[in-house]
FILUMKOL-558589 format. One line per field, with one value per residue: residue number from 1; x negated, y negated, z negated of N, C-alpha, C in turn. Coordinates in steps of 0.05 Angstrom, whole numbers, plus 5000, padded with zeros to 4 digits. Layout:
<sites>
seq: (NUM	...)
n_X: (X	...)
n_Y: (Y	...)
n_Z: (Z	...)
ca_X: (X	...)
ca_Y: (Y	...)
ca_Z: (Z	...)
c_X: (X	...)
c_Y: (Y	...)
c_Z: (Z	...)
</sites>
This chain:
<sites>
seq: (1	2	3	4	5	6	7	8	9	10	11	12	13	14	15	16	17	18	19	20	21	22	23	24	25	26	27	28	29	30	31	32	33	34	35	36	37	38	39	40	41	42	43	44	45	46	47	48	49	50	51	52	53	54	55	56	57	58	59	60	61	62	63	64	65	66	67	68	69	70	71	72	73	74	75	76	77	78	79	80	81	82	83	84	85	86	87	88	89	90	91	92	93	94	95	96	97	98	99	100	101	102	103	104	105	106	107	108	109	110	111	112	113	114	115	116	117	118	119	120	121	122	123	124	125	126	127	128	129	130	131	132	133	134	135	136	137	138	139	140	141	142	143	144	145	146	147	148	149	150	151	152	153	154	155	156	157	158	159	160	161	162	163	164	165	166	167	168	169	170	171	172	173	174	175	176	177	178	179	180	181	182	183	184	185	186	187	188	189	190	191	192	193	194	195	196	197	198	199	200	201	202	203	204	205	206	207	208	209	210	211	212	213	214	215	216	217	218	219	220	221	222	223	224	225	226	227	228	229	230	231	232	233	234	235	236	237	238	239	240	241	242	243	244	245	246	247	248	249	250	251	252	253	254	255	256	257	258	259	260	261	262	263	264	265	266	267	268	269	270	271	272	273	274	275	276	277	278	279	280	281	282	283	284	285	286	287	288	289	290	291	292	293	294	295	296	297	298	299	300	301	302	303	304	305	306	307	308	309	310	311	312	313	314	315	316	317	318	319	320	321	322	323)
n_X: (4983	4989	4964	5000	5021	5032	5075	5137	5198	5264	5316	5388	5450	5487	5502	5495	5504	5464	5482	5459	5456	5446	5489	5523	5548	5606	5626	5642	5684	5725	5738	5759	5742	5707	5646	5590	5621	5633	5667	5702	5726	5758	5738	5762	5769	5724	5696	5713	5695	5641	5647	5632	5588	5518	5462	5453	5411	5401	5403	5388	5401	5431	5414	5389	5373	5334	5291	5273	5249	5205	5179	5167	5132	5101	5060	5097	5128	5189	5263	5325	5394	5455	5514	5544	5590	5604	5602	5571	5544	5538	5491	5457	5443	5412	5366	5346	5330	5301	5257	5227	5203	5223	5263	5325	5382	5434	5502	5554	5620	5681	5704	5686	5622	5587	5583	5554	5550	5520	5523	5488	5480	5455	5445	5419	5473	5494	5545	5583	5606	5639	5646	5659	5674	5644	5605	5620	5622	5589	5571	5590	5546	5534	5510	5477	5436	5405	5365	5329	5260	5220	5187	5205	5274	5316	5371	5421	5459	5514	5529	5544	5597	5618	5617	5603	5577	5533	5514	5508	5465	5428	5412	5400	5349	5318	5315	5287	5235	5225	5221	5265	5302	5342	5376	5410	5454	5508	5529	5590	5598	5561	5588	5634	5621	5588	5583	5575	5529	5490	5492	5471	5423	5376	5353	5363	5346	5278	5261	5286	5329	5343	5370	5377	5429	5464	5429	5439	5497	5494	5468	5482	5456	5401	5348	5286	5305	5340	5304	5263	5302	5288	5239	5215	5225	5222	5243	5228	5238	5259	5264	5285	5278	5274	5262	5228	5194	5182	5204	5174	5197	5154	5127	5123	5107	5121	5119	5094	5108	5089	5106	5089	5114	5161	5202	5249	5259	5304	5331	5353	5353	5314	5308	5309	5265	5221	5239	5224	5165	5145	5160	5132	5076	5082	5084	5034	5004	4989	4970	5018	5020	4991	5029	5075	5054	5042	5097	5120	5090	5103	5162	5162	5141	5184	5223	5212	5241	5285	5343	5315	5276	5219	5153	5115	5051	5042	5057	5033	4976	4990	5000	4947	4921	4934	4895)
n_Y: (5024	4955	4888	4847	4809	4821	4859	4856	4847	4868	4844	4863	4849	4816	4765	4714	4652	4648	4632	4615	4607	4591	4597	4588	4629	4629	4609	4647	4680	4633	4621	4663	4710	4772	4782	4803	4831	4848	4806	4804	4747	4702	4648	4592	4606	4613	4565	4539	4549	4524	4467	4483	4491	4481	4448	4490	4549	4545	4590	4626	4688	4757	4826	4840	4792	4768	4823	4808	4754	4767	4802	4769	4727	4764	4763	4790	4782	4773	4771	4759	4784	4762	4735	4668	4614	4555	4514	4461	4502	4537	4511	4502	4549	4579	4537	4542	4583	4590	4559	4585	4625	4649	4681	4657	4691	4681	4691	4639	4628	4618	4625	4614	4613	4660	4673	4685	4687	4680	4678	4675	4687	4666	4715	4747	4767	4786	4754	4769	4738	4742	4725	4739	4719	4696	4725	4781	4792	4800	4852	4829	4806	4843	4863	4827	4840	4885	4848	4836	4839	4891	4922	4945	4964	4943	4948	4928	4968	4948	4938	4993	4995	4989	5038	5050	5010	5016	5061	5057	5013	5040	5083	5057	5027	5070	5088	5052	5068	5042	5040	5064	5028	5032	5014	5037	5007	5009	5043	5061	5046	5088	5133	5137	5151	5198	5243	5237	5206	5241	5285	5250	5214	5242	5243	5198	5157	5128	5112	5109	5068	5065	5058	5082	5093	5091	5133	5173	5182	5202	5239	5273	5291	5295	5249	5267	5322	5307	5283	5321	5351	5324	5333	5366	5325	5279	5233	5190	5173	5125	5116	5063	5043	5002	4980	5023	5032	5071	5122	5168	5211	5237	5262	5315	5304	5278	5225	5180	5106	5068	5013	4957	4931	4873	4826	4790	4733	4716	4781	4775	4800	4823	4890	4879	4850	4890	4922	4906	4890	4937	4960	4921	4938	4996	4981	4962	5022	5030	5074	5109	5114	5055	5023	5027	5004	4955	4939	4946	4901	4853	4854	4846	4796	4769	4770	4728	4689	4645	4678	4687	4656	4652	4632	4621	4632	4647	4698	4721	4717	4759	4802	4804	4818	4875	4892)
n_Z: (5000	5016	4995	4942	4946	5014	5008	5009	4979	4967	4936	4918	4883	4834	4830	4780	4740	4686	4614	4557	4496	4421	4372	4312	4275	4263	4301	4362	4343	4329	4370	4387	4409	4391	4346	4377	4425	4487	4539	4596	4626	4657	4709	4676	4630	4614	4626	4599	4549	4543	4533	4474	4458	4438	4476	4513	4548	4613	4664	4738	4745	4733	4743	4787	4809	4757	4754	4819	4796	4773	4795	4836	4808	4795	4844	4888	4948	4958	4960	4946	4954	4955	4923	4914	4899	4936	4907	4848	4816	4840	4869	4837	4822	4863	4876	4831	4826	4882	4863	4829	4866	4890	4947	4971	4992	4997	5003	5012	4981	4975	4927	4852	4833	4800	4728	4671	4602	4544	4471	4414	4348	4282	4264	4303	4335	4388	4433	4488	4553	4615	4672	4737	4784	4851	4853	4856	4911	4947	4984	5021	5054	5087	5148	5157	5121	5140	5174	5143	5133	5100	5040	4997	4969	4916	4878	4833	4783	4794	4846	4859	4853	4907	4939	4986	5011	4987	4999	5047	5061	5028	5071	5106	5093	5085	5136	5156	5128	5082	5010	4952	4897	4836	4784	4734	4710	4675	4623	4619	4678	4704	4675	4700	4755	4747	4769	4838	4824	4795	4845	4885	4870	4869	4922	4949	4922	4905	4850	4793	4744	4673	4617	4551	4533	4591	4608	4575	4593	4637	4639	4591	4549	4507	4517	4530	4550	4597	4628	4637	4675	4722	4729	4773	4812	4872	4853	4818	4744	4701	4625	4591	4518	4495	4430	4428	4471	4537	4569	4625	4681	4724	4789	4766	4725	4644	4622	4562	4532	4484	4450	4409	4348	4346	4338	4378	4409	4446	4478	4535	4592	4583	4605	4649	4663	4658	4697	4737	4730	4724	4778	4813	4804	4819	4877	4882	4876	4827	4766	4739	4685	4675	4701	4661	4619	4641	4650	4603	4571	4600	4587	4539	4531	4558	4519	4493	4504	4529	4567	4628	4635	4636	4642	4689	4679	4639	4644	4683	4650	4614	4652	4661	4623	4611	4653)
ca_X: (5000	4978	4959	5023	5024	5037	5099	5171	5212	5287	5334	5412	5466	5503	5492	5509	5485	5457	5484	5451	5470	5452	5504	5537	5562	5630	5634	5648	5716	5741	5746	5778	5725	5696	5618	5581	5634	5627	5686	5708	5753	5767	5726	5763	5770	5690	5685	5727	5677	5623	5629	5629	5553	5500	5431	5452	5398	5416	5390	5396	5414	5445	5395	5377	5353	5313	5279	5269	5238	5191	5169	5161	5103	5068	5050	5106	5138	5213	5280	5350	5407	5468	5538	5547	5607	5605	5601	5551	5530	5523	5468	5440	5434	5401	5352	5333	5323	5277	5236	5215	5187	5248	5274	5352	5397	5458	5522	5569	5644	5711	5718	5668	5598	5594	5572	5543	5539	5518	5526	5471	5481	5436	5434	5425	5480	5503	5570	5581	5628	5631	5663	5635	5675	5640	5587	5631	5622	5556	5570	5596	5530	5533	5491	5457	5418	5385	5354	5311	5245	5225	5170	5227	5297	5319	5398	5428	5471	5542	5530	5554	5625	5623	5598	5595	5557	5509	5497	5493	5442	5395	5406	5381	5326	5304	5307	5262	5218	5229	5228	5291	5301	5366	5377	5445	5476	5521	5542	5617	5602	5552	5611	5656	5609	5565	5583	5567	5505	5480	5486	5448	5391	5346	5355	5367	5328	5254	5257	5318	5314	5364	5373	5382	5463	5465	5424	5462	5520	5485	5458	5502	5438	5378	5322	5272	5313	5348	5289	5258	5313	5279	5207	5204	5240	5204	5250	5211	5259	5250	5285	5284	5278	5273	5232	5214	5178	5203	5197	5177	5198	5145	5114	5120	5089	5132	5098	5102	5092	5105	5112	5081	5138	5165	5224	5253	5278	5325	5338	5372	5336	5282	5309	5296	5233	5209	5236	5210	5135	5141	5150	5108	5054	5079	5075	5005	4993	4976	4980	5044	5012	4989	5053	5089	5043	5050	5126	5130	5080	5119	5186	5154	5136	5199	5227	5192	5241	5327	5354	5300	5257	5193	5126	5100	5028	5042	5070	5001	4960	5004	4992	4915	4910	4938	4886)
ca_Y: (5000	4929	4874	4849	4783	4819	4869	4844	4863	4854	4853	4863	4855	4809	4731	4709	4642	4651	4611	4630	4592	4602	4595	4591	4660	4632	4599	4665	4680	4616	4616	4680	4736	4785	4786	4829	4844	4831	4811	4798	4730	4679	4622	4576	4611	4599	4542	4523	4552	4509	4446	4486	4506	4464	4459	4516	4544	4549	4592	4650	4715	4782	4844	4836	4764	4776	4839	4788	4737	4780	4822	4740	4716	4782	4763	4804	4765	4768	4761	4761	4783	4761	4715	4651	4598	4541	4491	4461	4522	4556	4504	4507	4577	4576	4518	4551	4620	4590	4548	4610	4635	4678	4666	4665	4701	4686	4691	4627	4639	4603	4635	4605	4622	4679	4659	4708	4667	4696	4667	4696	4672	4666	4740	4758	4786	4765	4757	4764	4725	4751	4713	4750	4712	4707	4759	4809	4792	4812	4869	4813	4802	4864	4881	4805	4851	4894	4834	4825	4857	4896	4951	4966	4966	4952	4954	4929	4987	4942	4939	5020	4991	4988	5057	5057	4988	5021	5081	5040	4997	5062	5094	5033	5023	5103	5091	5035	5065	5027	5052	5052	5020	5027	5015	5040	4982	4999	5075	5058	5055	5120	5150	5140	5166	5219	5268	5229	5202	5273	5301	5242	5200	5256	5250	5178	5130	5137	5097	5110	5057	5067	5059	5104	5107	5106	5163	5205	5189	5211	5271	5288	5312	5285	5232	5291	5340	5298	5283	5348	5355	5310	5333	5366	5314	5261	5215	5168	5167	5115	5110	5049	5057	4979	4972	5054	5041	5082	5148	5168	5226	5228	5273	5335	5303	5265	5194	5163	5089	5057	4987	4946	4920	4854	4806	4777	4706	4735	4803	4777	4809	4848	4912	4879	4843	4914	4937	4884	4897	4981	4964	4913	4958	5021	4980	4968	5044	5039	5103	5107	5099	5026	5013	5026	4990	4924	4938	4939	4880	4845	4854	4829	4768	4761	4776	4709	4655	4650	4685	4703	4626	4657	4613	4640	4627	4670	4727	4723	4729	4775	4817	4813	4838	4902	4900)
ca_Z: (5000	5018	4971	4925	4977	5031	5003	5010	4961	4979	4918	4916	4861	4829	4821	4753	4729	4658	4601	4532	4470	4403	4355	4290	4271	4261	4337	4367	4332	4328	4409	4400	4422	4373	4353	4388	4435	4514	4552	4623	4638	4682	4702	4671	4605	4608	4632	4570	4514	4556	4518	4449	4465	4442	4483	4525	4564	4646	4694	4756	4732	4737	4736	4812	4807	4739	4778	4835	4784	4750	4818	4850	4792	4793	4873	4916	4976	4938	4966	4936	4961	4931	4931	4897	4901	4946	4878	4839	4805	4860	4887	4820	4820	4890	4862	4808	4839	4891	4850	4821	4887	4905	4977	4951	5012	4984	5026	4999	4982	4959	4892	4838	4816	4774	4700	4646	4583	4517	4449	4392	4327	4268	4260	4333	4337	4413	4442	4521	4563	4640	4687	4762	4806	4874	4858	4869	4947	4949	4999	5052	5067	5114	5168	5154	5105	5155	5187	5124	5127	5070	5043	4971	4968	4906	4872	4806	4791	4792	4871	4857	4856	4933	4946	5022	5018	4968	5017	5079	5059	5037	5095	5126	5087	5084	5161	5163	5108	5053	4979	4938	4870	4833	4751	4732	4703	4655	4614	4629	4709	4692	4661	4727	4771	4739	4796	4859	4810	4801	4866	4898	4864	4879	4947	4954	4909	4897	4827	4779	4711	4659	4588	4527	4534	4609	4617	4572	4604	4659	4639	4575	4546	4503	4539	4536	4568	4615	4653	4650	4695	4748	4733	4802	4839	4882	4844	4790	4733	4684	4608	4572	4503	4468	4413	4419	4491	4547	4582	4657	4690	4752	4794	4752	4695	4629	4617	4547	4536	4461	4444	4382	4337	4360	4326	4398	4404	4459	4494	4547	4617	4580	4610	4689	4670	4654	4724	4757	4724	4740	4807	4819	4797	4839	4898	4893	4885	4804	4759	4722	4657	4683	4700	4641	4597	4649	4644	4570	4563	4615	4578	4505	4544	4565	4488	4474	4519	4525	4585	4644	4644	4638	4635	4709	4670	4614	4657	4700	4631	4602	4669	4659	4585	4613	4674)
c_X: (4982	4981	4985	5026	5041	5069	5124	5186	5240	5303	5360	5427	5472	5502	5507	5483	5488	5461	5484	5446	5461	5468	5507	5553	5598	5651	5651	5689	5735	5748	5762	5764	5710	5667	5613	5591	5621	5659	5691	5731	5743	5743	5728	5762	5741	5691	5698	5707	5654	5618	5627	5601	5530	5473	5431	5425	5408	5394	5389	5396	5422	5413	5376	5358	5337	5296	5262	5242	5207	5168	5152	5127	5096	5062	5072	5115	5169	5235	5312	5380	5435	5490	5543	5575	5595	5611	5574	5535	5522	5489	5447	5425	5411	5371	5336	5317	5296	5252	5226	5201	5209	5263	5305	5370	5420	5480	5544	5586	5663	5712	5685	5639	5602	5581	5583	5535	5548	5514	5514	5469	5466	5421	5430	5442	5497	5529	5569	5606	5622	5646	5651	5654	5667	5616	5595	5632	5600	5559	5588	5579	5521	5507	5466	5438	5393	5366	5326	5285	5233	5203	5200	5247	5310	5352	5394	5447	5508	5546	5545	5583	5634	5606	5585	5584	5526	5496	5492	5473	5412	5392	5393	5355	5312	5293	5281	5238	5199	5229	5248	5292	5334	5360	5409	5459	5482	5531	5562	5617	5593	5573	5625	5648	5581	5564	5571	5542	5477	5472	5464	5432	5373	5336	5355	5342	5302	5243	5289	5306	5342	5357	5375	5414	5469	5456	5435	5479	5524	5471	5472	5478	5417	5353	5313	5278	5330	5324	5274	5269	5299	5248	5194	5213	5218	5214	5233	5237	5236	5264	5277	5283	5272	5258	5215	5191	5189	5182	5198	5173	5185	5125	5111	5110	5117	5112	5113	5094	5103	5094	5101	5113	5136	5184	5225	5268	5306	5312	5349	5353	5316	5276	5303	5275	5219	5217	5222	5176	5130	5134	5131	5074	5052	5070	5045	4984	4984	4987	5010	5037	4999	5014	5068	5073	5048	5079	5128	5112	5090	5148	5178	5152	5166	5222	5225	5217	5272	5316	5322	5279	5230	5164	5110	5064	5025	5052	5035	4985	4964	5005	4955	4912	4915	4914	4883)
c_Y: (4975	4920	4865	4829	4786	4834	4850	4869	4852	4868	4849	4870	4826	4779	4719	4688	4644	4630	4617	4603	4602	4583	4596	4621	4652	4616	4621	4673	4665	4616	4641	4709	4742	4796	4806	4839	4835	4836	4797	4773	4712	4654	4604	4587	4599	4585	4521	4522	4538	4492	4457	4497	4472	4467	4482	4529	4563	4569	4623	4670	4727	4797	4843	4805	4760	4795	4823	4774	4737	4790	4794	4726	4743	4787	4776	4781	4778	4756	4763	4759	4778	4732	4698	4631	4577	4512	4486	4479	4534	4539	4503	4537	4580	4555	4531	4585	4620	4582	4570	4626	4660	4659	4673	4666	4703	4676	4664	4636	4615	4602	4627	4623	4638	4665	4678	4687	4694	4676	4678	4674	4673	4697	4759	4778	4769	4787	4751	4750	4733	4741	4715	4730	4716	4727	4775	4817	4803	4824	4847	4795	4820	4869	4852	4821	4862	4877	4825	4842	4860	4921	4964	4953	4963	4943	4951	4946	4972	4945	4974	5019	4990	5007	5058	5038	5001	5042	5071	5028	5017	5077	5083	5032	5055	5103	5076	5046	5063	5053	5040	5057	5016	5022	5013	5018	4983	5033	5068	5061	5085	5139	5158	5150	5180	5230	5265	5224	5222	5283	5281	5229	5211	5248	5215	5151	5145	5133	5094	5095	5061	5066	5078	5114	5107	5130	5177	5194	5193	5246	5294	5303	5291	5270	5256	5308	5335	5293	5297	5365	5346	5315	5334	5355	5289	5234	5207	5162	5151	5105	5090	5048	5019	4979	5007	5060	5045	5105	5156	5194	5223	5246	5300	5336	5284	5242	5188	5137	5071	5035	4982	4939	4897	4844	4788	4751	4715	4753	4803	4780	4822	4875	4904	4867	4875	4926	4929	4888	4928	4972	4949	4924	4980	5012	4975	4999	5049	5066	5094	5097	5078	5017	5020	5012	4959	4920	4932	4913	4856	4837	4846	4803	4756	4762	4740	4676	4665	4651	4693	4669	4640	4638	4636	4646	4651	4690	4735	4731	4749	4807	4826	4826	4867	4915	4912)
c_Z: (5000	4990	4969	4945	5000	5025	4993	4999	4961	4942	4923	4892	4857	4810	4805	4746	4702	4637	4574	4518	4440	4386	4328	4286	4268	4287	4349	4364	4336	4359	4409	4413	4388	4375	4367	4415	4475	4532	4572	4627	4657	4679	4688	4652	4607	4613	4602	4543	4531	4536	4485	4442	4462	4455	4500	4550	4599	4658	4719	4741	4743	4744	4765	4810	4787	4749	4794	4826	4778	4782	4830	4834	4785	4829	4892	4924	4956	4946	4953	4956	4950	4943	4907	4910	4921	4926	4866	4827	4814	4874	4864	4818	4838	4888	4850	4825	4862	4886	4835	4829	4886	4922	4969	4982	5002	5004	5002	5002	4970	4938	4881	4833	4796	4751	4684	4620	4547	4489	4427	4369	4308	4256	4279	4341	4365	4419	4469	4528	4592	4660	4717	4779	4837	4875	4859	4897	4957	4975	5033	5062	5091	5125	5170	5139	5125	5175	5175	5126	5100	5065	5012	4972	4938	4886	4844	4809	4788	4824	4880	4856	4884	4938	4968	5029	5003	4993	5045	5075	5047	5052	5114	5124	5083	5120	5172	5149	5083	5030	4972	4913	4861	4804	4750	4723	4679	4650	4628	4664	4707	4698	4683	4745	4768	4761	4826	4848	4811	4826	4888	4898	4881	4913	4959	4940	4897	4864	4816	4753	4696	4629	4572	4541	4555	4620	4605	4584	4632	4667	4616	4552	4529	4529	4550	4556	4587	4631	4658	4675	4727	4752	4763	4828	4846	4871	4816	4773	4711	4653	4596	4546	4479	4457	4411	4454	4511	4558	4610	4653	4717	4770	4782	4723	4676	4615	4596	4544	4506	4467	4417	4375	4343	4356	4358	4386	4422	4480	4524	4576	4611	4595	4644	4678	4665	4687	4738	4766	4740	4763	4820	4821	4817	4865	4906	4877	4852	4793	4749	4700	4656	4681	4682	4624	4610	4648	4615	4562	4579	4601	4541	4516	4543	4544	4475	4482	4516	4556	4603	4652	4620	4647	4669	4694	4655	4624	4675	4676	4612	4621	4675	4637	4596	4638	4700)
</sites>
């Protein structure tokens, strides 16, 4: 594989600008949502708890454009695929996303800017608000996709809501080549399609990332012995694992990779700056156990700031300590 410069790394999923808040523990309620909880409404309901946010910090989002971010300041060429509103948020989004050194391919729409806003209160205990709007369009970027050149492919796993856009676009990119990157998303999708899940990662995506509770509800089964399952597949499985590290299934072999202990300011994209790092790494050909140590030092970095505004500086020296 060429130097990180020359690889184009095309991302797809679901454009949510980021709006992280910390709070008063008794904010939450009073609006009517329960700590901890994460729940799906309307733009305008959000746009309502807006002015009850002090200092909020703004900026691109959803697991594809964090990915993107992360993949962009460790040298790849970095594009985003992805649907935003035809409103100011949307040109913010778009703004923000390029100033970052991500080329932002985003198809405009009618229906508003998606907006992900989280609320963490003095005992980090964070509350979601999800308002997807026009990221749900994503897939009416079509056959504009295949125009993009690209050496990885890589999918937030909500884009799995439009199956036959998900498999068109790796059949595309398997034709041209390309490597394919998915991270499940979310247990609850998991859950809905274990069976199609199952029968074709192996076969389809070169790089599977998932979490503790999506993979079981992917495999039904302990970390360990869920990806013993994949030892002898050509698929790179990767588990997340928070403050315990994470675990690669790769090549026939089981990769561990721990973590120091680490009190985050916020959580919020740790689990894509860690994808972002892996693959940045695979593409220029490092071992696995490189890349899991620039993934996990990658995602402490990113532990350190609200939402996915990363210090390009400190991601560069935070990428040399690991060498």
């Amino acid at each position: 594989m060429e130097s990180g410069a020359s690889v184009r790394f095309v991302a797809i999923g679901n454009a949510l600008l980021d709006i992280v808040a910390f709070v008063d523990s008794e904010l939450p309620p009073s609006l009517g949502f329960h700590p901890g909880s994460t729940t799906h409404i309307s733009t305008a309901e959000l746009l309502a708890v807006l002015p009850h946010l002090e200092s909020p910090y703004i900026s691109a989002g959803g697991g594809a454009a964090n990915v993107a971010r992360v993949a962009a300041q460790l040298g790849m060429k970095t594009s985003l695929v992805g649907a935003v509103g035809n409103d100011s948020f949307g040109k913010r989004y778009r703004d923000d996303l390029e100033g970052q050194g991500v080329a932002a391919l985003l198809s405009g729409s009618d229906k508003p800017t998606g907006l992900f806003c989280a609320m963490i209160d003095q005992d980090g205990v964070k509350t979601i608000l999800v308002a997807p709007g026009a990221a749900l369009e994503v897939s009416r970027m079509g056959d504009r996709i295949k125009a993009i050149p690209g050496d990885l492919l890589y999918f937030d796993g909500y884009v799995l809501n439009d199956r036959e856009f998900f498999l068109d676009c790796v059949r595309w990119a398997k034709a041209r080549g390309m490597r394919v990157a998915l991270d499940l998303g979310s247990s609850s999708l998991v859950s809905s399609m274990r069976g199609f899940l199952r029968e074709t990662l192996p076969g389809l995506c070169d790089f599977v990332f998932a979490n503790e509770s999506e993979f079981l509800a992917l495999m039904g089964t302990s970390v360990r012995e869920g990806l013993a399952a994949f030892a002898g597949d050509s698929c790179c499985v990767v588990v997340k694992l928070a403050e315990r590290g994470a675990l690669c299934a790769s090549g026939g072999q089981l990769f561990e990779s721990p973590v120091r202990a680490f009190k985050p300011f916020d959580d919020t994209g740790a689990g894509d700056a860690f994808a972002g790092a892996f693959l940045a790494a695979a593409v220029r050909d490092m071992s696995v156990e490189r890349g899991l140590r620039l993934a996990n030092r990658i995602a402490e970095e990113s532990l350190t700031v609200a939402g996915g505004a990363m210090d390009p500086g400190r991601i560069r020296t935070a990428s040399a300590s690991v060498g």
